[in-house]
C-alpha positions as CSV (number, residue, x, y, z in Angstrom):
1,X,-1.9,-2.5,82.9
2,X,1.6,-2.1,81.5
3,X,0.8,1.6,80.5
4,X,1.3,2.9,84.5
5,X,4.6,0.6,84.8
6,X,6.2,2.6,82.3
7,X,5.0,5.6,83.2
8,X,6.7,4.9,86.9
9,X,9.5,3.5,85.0
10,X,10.2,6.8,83.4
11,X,9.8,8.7,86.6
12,X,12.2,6.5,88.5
13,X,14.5,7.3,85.3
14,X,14.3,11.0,85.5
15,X,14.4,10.9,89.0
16,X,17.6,9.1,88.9
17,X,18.7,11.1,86.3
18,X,17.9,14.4,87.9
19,X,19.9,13.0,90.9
20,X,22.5,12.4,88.9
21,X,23.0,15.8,88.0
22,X,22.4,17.1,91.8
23,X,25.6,15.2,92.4
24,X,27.4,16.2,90.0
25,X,27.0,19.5,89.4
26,X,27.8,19.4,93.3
27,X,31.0,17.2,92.7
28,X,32.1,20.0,89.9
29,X,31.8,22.8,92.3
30,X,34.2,21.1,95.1
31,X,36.7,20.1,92.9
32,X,36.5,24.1,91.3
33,X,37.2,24.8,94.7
34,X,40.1,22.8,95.5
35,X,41.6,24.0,92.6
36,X,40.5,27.6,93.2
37,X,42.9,26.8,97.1
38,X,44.4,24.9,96.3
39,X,42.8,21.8,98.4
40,X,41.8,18.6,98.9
41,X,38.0,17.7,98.5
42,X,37.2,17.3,102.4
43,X,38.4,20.5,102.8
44,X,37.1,21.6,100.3
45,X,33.6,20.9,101.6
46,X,34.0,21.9,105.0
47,X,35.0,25.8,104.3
48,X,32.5,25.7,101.4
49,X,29.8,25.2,104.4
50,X,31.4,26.8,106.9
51,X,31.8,29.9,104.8
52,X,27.9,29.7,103.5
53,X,26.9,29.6,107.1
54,X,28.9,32.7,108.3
55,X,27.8,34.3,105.3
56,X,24.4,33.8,105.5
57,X,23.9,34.4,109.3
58,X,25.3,38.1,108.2
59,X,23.0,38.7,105.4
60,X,19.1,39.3,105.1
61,X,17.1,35.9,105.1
62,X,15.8,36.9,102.1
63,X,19.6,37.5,100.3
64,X,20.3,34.2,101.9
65,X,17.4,32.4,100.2
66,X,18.2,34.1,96.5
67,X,21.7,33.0,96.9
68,X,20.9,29.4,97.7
69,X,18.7,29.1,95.1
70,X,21.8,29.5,92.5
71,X,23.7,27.3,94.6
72,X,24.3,23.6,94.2
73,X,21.7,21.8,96.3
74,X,24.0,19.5,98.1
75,X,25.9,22.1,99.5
76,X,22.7,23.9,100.8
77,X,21.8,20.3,102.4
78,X,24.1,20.5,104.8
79,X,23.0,23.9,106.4
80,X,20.2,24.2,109.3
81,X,16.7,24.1,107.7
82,X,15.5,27.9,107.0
83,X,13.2,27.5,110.7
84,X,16.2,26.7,112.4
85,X,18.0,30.2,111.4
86,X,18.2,33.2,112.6
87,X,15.2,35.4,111.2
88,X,17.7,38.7,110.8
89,X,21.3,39.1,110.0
90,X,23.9,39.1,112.7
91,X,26.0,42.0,112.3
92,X,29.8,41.5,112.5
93,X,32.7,42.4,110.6
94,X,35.7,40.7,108.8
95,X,37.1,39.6,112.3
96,X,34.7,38.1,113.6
97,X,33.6,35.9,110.4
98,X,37.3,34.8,110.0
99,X,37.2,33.5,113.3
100,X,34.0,32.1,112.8
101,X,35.4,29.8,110.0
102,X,38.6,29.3,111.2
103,X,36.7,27.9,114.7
104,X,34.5,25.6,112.8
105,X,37.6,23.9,110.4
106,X,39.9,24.2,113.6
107,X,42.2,25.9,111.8
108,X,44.6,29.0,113.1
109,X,42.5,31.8,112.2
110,X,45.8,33.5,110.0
111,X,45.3,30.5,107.7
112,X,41.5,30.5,106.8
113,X,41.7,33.9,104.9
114,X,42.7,32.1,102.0
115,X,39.9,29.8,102.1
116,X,37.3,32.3,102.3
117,X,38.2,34.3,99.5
118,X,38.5,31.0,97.4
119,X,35.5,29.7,98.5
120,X,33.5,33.5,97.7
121,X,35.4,33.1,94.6
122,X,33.6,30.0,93.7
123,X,30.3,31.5,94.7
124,X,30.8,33.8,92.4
125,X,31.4,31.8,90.2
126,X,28.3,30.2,89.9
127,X,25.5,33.3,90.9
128,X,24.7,35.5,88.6
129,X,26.3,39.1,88.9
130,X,23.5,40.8,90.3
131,X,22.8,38.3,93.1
132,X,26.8,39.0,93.7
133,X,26.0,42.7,93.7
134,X,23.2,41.9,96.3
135,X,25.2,39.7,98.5
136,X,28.3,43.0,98.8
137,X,25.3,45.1,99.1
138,X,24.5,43.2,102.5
139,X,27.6,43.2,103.9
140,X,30.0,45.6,105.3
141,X,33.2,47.1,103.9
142,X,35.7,45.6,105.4
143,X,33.7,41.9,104.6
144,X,33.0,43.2,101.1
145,X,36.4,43.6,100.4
146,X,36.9,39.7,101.2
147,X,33.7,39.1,98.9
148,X,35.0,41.1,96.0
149,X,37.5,39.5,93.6
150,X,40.9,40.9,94.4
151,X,42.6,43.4,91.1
């Protein structure tokens, strides 16, 4: 009888463990990008997910799936579940996704620029080179010059 006790002992453990390293490895990531701002952690957050959103409503489903997947989970948590999204990309350019962010932080659109390319830069970051490649390859020039690092 003690045998299964242990055996959900251990999964509670490596549940708890696994956790453990969802949050943190999600806690790394904002604090990356506060430094990469510079800004605090709330902020932080909020143009980390309001830039994922923009982005992915202007890339293919399938791009936005890929680049989740080498995201940190908590941040893909907040989005709208996959049914809930738009099943192809909305086309628009810089203007409109600069706008886009700046409505959702409430911030003068002249400021969020910035943000964005610190929060791509993160991204970065974190996916491999190729799914970087495959994100620029979705969008348009004058986007892909935000999504590129700057020389």
């Amino acid at each position: 009888m003690t045998r299964p006790t242990n055996e959900q002992e251990l999964t509670q453990r490596r549940m708890q463990r696994h956790e453990s390293h969802v949050h943190a490895t999600y806690a790394a990531f904002i604090r990356q990008l506060g430094e990469l701002g510079p800004m605090d952690a709330e902020t932080a957050e909020c143009a980390a997910v309001s830039v994922l959103s923009a982005l992915e409503r202007r890339i293919l489903p399938r791009e936005a799936r890929d680049l989740e997947a080498q995201l940190p989970r908590l941040l893909v948590e907040f989005l709208p579940p996959p049914e809930q999204r738009p099943a192809r990309p909305h086309r628009f350019g810089r203007e409109e996704f600069l706008r886009t962010v700046a409505e959702d932080l409430r911030k003068p659109v002249e400021e969020v620029e910035p943000l964005v390319r610190a929060v791509f830069q993160a991204f970065r970051e974190l996916i491999s080179e190729g799914e970087a490649e495959d994100v620029a390859s979705n969008l348009p020039p004058d986007l892909r010059a935000l999504w590129r690092p700057e020389h």
